[in-house]
mmCIF file of the protein (N, C-alpha, C, O) and its ligand, coordinates in Angstrom:
data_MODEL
# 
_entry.id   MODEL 
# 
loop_
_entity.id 
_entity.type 
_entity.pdbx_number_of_molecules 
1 polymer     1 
2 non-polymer 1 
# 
_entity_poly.entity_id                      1 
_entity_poly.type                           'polypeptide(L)' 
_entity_poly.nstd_linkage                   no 
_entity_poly.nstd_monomer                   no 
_entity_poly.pdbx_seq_one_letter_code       
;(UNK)(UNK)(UNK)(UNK)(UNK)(UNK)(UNK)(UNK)(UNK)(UNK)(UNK)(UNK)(UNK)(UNK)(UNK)(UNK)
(UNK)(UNK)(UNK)(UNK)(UNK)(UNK)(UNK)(UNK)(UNK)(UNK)(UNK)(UNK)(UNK)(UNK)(UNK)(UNK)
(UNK)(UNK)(UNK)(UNK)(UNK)(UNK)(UNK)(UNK)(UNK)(UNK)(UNK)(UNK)(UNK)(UNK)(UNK)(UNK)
(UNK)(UNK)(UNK)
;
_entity_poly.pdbx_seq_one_letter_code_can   XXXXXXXXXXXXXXXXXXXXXXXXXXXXXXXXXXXXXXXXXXXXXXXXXXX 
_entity_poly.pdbx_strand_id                 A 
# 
loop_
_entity_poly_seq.entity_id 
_entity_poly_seq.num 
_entity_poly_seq.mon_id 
_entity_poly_seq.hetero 
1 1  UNK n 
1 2  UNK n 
1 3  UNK n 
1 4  UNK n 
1 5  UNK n 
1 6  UNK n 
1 7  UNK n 
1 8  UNK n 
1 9  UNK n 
1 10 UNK n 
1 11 UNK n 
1 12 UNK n 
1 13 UNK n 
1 14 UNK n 
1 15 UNK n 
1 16 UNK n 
1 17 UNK n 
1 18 UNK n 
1 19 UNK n 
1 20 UNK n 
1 21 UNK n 
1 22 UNK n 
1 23 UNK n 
1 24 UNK n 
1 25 UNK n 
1 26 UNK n 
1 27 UNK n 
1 28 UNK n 
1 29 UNK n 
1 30 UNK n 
1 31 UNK n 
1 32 UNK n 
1 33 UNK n 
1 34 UNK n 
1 35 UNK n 
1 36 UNK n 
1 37 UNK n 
1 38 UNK n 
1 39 UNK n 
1 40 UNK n 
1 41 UNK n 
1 42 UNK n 
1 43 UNK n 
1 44 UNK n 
1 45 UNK n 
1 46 UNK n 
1 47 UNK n 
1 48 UNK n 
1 49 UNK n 
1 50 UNK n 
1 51 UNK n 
# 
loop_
_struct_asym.id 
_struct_asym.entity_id 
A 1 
B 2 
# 
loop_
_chem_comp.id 
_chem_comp.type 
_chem_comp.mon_nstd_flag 
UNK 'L-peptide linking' . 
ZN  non-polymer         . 
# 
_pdbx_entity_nonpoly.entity_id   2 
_pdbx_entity_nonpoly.name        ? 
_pdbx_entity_nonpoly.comp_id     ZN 
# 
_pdbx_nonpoly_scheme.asym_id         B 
_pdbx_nonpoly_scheme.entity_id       2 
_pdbx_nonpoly_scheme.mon_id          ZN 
_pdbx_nonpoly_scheme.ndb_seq_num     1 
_pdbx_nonpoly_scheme.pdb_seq_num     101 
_pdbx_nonpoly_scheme.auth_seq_num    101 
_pdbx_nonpoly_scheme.pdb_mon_id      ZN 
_pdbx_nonpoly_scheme.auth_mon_id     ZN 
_pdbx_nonpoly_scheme.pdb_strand_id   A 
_pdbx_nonpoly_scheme.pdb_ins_code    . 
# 
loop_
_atom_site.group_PDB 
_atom_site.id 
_atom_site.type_symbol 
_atom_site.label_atom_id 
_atom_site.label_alt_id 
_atom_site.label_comp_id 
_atom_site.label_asym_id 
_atom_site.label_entity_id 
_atom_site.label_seq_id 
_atom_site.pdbx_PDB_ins_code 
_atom_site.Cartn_x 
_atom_site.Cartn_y 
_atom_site.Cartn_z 
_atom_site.occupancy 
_atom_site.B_iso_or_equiv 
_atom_site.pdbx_formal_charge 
_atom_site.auth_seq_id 
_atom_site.auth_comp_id 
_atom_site.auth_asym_id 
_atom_site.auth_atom_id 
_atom_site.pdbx_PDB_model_num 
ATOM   1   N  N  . UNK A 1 1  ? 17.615 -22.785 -6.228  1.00 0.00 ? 1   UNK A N  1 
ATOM   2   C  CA . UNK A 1 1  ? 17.856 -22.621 -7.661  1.00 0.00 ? 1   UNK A CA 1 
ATOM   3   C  C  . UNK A 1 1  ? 16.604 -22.981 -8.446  1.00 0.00 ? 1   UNK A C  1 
ATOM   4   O  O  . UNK A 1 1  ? 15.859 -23.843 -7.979  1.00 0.00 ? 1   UNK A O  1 
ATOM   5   N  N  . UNK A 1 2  ? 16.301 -22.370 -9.644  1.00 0.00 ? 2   UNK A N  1 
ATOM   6   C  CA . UNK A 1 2  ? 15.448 -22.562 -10.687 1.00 0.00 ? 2   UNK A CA 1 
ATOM   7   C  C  . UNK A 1 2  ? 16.188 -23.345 -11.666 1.00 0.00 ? 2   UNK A C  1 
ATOM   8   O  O  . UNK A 1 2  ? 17.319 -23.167 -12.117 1.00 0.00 ? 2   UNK A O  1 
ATOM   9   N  N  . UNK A 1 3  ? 15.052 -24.527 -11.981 1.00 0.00 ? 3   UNK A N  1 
ATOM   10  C  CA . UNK A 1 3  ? 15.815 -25.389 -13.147 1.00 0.00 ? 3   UNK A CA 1 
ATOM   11  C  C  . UNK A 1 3  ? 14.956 -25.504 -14.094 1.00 0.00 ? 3   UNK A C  1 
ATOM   12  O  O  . UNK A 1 3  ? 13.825 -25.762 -13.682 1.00 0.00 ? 3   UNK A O  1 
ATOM   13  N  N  . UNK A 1 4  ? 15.081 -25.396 -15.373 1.00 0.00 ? 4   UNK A N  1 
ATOM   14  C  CA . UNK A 1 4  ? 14.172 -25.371 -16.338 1.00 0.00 ? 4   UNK A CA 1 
ATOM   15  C  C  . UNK A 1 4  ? 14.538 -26.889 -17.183 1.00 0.00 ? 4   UNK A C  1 
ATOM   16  O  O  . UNK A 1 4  ? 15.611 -27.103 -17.747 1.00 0.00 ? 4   UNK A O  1 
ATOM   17  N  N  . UNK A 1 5  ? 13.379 -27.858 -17.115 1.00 0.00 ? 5   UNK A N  1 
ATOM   18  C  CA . UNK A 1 5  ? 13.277 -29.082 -17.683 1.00 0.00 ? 5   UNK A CA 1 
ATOM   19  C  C  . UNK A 1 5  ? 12.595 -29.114 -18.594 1.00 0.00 ? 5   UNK A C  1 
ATOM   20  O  O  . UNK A 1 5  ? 11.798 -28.185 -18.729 1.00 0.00 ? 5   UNK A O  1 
ATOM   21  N  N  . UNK A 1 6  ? 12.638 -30.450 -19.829 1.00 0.00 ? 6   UNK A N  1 
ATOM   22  C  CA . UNK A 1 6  ? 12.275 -30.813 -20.866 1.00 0.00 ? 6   UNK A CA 1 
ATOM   23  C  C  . UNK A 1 6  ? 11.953 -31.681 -20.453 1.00 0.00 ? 6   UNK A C  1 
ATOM   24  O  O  . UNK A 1 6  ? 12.419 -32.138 -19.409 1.00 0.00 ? 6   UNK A O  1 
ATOM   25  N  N  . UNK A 1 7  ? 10.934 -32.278 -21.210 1.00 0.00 ? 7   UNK A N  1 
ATOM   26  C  CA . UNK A 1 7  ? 10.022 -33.992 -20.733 1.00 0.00 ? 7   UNK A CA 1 
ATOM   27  C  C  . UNK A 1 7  ? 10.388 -34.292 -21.889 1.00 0.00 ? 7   UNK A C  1 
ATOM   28  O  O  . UNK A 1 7  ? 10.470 -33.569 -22.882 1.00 0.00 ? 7   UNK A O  1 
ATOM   29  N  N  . UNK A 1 8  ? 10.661 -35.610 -21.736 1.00 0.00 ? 8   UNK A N  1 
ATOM   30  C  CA . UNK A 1 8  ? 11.421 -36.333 -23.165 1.00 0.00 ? 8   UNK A CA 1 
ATOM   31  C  C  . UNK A 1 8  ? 10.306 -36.694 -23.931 1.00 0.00 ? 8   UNK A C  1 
ATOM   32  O  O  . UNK A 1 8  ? 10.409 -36.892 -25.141 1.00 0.00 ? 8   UNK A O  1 
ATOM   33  N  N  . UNK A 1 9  ? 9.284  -36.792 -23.345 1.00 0.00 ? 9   UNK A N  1 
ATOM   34  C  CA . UNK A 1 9  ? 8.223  -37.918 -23.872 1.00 0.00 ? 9   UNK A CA 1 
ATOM   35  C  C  . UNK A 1 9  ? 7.178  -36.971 -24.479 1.00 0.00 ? 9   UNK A C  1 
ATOM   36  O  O  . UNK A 1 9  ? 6.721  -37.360 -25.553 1.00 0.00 ? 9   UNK A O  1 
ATOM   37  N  N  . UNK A 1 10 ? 6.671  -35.712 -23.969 1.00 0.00 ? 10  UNK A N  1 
ATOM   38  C  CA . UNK A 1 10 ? 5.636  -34.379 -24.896 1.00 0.00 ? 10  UNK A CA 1 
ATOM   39  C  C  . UNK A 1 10 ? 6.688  -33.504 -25.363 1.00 0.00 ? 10  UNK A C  1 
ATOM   40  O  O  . UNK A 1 10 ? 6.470  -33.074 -26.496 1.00 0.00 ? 10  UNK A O  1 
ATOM   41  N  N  . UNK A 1 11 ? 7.823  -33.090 -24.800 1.00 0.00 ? 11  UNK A N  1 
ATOM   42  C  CA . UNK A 1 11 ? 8.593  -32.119 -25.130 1.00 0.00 ? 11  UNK A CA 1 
ATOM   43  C  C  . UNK A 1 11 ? 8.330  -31.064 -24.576 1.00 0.00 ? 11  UNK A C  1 
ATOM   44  O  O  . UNK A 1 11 ? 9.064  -30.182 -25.022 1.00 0.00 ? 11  UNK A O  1 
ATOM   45  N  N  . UNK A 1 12 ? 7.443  -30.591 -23.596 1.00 0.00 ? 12  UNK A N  1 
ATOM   46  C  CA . UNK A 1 12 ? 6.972  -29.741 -22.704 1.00 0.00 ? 12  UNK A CA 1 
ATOM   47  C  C  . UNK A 1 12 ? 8.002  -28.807 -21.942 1.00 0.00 ? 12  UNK A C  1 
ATOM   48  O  O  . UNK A 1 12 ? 8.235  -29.431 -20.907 1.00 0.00 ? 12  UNK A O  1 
ATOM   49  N  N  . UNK A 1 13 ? 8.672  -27.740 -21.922 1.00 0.00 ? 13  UNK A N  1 
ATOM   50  C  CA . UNK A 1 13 ? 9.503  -26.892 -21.004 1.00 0.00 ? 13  UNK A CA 1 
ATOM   51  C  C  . UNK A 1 13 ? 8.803  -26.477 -19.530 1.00 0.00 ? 13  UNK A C  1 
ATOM   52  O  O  . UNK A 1 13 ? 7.803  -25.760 -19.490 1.00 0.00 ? 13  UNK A O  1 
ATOM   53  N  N  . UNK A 1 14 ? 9.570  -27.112 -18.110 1.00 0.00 ? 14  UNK A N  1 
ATOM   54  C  CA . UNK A 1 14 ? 8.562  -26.450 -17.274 1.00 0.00 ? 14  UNK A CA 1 
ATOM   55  C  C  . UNK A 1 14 ? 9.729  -25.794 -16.625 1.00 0.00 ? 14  UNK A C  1 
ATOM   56  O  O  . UNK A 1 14 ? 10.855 -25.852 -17.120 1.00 0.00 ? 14  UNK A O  1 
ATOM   57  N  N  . UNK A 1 15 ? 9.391  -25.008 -15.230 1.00 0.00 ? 15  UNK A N  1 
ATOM   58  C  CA . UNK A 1 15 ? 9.897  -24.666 -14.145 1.00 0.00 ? 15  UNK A CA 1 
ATOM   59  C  C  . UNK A 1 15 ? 10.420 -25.739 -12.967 1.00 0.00 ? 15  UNK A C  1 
ATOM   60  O  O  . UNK A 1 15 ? 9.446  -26.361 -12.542 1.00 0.00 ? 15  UNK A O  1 
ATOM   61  N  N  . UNK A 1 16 ? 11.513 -26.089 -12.396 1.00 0.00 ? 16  UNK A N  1 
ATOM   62  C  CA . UNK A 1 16 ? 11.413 -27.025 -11.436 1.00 0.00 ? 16  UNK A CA 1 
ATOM   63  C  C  . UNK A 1 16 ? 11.780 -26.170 -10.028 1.00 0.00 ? 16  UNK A C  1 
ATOM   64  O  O  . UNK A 1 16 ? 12.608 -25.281 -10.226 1.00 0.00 ? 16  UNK A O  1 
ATOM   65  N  N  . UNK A 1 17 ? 11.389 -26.271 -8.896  1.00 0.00 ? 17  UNK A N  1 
ATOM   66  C  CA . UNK A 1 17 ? 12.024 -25.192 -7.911  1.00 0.00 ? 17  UNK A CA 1 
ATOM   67  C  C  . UNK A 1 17 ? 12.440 -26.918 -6.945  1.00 0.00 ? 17  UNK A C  1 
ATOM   68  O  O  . UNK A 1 17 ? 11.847 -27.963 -6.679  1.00 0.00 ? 17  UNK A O  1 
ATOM   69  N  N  . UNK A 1 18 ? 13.724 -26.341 -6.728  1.00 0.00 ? 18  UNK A N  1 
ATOM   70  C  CA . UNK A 1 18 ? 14.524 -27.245 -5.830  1.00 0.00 ? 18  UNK A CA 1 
ATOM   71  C  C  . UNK A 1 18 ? 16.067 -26.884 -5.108  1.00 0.00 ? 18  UNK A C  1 
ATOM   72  O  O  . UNK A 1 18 ? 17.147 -26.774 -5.689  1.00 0.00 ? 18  UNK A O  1 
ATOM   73  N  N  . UNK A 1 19 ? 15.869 -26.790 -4.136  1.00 0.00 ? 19  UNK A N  1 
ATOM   74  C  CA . UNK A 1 19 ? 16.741 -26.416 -3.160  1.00 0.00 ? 19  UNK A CA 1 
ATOM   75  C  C  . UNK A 1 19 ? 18.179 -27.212 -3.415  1.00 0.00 ? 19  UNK A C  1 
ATOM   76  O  O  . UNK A 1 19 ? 19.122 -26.452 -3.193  1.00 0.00 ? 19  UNK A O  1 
ATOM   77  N  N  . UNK A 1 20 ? 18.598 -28.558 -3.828  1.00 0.00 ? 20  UNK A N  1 
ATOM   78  C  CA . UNK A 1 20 ? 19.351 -29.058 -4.223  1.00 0.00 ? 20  UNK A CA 1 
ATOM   79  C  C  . UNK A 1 20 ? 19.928 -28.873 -5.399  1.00 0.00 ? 20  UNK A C  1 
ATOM   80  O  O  . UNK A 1 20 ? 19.297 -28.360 -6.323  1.00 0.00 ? 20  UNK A O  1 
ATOM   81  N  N  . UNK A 1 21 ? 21.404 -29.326 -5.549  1.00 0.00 ? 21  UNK A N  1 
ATOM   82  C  CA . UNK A 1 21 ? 21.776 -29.668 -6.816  1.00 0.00 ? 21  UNK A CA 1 
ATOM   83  C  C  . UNK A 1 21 ? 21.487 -30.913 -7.329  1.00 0.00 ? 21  UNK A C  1 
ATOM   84  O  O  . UNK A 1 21 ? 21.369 -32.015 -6.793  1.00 0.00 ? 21  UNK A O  1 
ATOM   85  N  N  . UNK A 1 22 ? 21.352 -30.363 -8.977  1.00 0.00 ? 22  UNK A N  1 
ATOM   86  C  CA . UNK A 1 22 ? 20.721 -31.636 -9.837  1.00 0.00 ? 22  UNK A CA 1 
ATOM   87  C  C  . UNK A 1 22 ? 21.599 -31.263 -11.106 1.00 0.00 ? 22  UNK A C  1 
ATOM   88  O  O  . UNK A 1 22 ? 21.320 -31.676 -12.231 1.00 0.00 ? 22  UNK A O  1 
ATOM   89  N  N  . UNK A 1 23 ? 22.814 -30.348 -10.794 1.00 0.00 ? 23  UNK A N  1 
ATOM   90  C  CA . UNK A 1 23 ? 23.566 -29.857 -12.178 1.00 0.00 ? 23  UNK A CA 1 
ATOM   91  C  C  . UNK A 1 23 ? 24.122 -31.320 -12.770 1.00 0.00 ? 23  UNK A C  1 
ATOM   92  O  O  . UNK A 1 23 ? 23.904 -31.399 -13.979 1.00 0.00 ? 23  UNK A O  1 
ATOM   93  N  N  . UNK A 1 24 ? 24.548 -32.074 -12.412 1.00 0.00 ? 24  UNK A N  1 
ATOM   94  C  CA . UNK A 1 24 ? 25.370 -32.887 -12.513 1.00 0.00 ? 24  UNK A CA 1 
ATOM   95  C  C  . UNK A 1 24 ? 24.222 -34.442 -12.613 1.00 0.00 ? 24  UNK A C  1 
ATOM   96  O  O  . UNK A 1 24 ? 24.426 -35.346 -11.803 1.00 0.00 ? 24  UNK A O  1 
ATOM   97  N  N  . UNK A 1 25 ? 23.543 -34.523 -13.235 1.00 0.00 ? 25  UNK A N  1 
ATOM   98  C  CA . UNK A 1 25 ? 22.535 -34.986 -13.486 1.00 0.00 ? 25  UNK A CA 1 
ATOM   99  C  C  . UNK A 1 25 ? 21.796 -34.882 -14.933 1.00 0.00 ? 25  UNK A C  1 
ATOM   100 O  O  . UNK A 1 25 ? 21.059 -33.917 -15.137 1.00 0.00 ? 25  UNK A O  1 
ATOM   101 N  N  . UNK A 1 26 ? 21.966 -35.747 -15.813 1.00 0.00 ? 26  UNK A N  1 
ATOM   102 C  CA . UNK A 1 26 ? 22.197 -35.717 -17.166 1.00 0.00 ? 26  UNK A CA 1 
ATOM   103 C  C  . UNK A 1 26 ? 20.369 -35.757 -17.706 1.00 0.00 ? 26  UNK A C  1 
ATOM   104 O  O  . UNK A 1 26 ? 19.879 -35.339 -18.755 1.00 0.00 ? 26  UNK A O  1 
ATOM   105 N  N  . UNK A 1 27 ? 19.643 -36.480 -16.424 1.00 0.00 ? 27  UNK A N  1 
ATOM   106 C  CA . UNK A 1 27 ? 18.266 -36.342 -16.660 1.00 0.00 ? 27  UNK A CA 1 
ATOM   107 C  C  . UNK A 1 27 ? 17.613 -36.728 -15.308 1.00 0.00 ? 27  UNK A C  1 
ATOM   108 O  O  . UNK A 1 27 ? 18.325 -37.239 -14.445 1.00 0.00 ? 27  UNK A O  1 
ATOM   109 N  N  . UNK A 1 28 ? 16.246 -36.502 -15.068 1.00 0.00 ? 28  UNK A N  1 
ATOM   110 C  CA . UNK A 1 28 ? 15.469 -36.788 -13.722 1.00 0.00 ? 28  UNK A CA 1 
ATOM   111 C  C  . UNK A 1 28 ? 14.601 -37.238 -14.439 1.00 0.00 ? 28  UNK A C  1 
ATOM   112 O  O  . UNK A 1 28 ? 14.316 -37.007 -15.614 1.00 0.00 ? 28  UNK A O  1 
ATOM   113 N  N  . UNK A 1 29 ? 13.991 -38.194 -13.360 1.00 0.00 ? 29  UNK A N  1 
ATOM   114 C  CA . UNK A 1 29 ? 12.909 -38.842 -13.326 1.00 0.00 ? 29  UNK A CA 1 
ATOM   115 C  C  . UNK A 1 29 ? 11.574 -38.431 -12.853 1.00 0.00 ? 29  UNK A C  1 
ATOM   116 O  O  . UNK A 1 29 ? 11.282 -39.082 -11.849 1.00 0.00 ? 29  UNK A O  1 
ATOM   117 N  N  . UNK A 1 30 ? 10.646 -37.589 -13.200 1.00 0.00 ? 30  UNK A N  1 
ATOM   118 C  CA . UNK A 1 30 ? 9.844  -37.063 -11.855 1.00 0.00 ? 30  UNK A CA 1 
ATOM   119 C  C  . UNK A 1 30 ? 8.049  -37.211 -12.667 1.00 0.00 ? 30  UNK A C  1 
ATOM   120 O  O  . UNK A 1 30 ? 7.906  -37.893 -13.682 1.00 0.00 ? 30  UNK A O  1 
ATOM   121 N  N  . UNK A 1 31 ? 7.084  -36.609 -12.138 1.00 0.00 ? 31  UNK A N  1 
ATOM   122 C  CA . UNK A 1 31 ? 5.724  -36.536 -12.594 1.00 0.00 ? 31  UNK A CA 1 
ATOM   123 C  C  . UNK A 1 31 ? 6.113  -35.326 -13.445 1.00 0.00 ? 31  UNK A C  1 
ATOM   124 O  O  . UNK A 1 31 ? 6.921  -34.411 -13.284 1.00 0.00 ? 31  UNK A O  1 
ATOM   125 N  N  . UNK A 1 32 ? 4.994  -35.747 -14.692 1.00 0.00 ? 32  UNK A N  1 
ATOM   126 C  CA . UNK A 1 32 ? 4.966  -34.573 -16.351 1.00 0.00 ? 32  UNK A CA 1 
ATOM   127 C  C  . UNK A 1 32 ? 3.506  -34.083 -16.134 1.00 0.00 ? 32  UNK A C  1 
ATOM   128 O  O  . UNK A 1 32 ? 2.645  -34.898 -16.466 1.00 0.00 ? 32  UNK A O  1 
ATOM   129 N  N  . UNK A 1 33 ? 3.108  -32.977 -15.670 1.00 0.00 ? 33  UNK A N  1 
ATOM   130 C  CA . UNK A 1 33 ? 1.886  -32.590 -15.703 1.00 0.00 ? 33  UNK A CA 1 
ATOM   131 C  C  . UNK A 1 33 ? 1.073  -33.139 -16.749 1.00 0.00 ? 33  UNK A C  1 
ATOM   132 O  O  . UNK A 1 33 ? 0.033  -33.785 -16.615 1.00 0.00 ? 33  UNK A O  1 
ATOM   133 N  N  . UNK A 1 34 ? 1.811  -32.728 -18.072 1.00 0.00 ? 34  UNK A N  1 
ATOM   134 C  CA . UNK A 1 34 ? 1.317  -32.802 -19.625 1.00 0.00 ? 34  UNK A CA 1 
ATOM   135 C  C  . UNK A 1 34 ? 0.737  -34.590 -19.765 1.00 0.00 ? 34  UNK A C  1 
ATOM   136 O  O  . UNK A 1 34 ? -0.444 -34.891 -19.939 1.00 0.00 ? 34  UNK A O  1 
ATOM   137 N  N  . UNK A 1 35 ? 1.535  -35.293 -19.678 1.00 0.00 ? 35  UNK A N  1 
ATOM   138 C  CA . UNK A 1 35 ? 1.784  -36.344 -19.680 1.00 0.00 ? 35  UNK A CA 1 
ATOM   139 C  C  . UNK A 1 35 ? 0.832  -37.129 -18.609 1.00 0.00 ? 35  UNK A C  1 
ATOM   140 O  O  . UNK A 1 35 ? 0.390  -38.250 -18.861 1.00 0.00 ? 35  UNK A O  1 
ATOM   141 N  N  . UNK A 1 36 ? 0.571  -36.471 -17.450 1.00 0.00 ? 36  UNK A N  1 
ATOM   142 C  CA . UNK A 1 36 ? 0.090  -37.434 -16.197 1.00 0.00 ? 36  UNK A CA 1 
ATOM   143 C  C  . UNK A 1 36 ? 1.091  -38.625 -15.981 1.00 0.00 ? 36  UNK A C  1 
ATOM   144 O  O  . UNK A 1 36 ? 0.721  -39.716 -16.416 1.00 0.00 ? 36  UNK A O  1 
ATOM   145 N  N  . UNK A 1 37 ? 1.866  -38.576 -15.588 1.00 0.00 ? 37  UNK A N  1 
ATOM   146 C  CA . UNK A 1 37 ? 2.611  -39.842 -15.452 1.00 0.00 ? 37  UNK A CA 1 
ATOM   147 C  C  . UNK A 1 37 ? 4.271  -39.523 -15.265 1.00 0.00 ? 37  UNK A C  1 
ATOM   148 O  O  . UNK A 1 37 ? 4.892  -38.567 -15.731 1.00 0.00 ? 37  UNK A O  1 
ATOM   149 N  N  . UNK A 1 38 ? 4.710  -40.477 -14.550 1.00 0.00 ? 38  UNK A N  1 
ATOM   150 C  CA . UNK A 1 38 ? 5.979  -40.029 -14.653 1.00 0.00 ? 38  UNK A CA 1 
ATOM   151 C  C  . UNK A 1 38 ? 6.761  -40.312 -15.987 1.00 0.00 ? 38  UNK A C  1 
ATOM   152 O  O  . UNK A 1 38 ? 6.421  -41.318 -16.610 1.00 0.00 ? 38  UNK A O  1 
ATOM   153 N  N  . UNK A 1 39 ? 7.908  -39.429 -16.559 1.00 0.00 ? 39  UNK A N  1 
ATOM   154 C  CA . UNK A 1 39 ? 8.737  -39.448 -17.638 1.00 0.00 ? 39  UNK A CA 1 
ATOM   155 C  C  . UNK A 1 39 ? 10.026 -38.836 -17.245 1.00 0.00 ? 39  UNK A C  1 
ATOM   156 O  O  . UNK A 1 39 ? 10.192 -37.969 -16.386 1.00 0.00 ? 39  UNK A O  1 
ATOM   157 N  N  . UNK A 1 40 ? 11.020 -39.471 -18.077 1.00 0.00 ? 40  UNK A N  1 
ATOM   158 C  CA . UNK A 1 40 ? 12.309 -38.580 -18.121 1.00 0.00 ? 40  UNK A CA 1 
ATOM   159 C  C  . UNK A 1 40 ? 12.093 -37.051 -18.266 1.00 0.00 ? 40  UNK A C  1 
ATOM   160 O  O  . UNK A 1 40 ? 11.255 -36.628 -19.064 1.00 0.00 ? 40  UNK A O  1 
ATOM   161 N  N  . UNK A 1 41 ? 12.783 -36.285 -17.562 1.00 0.00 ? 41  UNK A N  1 
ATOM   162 C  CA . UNK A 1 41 ? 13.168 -34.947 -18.405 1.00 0.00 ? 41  UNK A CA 1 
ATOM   163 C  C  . UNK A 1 41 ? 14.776 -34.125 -18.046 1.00 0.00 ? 41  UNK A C  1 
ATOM   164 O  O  . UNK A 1 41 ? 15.552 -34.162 -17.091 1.00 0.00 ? 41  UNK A O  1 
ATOM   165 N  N  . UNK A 1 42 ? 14.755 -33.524 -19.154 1.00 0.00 ? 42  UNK A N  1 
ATOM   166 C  CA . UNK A 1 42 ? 16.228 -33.214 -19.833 1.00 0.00 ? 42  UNK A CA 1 
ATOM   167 C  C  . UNK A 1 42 ? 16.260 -31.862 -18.917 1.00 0.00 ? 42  UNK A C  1 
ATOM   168 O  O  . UNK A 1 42 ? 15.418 -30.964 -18.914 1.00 0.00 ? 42  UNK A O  1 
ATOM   169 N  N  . UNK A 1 43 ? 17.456 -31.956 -18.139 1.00 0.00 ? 43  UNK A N  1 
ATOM   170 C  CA . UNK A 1 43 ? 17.566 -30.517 -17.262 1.00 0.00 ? 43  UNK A CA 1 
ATOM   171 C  C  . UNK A 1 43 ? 18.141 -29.732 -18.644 1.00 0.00 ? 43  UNK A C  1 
ATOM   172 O  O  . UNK A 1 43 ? 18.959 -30.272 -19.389 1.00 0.00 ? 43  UNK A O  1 
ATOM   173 N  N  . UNK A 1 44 ? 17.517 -28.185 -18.913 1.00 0.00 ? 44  UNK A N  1 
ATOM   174 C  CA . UNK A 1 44 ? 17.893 -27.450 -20.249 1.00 0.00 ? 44  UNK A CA 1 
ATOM   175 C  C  . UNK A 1 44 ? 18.662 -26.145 -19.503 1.00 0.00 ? 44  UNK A C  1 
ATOM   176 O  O  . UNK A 1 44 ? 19.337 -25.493 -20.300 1.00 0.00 ? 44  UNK A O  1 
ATOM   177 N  N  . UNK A 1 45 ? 18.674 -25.801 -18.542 1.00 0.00 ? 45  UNK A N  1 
ATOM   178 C  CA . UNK A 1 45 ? 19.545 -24.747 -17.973 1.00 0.00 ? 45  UNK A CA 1 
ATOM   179 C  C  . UNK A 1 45 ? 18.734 -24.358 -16.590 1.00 0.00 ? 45  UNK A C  1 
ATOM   180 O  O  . UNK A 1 45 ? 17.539 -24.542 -16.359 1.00 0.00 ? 45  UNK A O  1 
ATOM   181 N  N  . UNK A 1 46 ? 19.806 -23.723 -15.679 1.00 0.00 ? 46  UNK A N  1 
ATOM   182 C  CA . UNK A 1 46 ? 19.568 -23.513 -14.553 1.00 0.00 ? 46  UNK A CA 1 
ATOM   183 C  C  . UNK A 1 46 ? 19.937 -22.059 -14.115 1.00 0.00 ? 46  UNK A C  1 
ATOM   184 O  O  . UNK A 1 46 ? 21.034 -21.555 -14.356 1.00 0.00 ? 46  UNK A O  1 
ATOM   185 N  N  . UNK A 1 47 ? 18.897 -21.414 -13.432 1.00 0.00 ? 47  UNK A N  1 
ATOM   186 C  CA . UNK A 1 47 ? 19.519 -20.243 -12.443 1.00 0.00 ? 47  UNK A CA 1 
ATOM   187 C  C  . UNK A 1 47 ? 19.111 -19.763 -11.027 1.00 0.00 ? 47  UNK A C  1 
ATOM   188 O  O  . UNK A 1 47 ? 18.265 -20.091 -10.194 1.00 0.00 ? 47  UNK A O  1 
ATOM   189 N  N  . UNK A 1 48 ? 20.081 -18.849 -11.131 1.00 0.00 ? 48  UNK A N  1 
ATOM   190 C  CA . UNK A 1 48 ? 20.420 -18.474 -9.199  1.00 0.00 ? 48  UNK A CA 1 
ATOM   191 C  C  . UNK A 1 48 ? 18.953 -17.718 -9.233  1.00 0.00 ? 48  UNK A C  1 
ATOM   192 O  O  . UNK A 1 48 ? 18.429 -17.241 -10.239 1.00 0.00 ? 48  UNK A O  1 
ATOM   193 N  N  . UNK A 1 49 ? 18.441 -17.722 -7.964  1.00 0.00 ? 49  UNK A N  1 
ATOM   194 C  CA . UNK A 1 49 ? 17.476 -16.607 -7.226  1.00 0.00 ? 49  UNK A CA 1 
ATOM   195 C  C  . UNK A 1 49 ? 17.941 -16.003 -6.307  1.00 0.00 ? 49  UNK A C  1 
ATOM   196 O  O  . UNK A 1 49 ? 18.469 -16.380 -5.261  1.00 0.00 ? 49  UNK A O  1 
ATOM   197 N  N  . UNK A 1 50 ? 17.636 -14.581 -6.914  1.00 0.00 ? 50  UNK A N  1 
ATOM   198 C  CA . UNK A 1 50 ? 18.309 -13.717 -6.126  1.00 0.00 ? 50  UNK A CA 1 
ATOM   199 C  C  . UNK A 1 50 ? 17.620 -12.934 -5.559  1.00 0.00 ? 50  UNK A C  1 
ATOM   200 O  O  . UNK A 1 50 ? 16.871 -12.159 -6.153  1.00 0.00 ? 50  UNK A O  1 
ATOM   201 N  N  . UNK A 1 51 ? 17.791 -13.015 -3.854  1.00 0.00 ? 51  UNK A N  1 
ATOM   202 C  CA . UNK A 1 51 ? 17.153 -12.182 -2.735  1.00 0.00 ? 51  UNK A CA 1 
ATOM   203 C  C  . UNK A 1 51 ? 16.283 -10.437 -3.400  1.00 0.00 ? 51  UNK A C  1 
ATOM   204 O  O  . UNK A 1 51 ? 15.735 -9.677  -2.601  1.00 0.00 ? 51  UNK A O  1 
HETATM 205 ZN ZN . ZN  B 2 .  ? 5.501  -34.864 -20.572 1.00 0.00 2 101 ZN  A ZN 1 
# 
């Protein structure tokens, strides 16, 4: 699945590619390019990839 995140901290929209679910997950913790550093970001919607 493709998940499209918000960084709480620049406000930055990226791409996340991850084989797991993270629907149910109100925010992640991960590295912010923008930012250099790790920050919250806001999962903003998700979709299927299709073959
Ligand atoms: Zn950021």
């Amino acid at each position: 699945m493709v998940w499209v995140i918000k960084c709480e901290k620049c406000g930055n929209e990226r791409i996340l590619y991850v084989s797991y679910n993270i629907k149910d997950m109100d925010k992640i913790y991960l590295y912010c390019p923008y930012c250099k550093r790790n920050t919250f970001n806001k999962i903003i919607r998700w979709e299927e990839l299709n073959e």
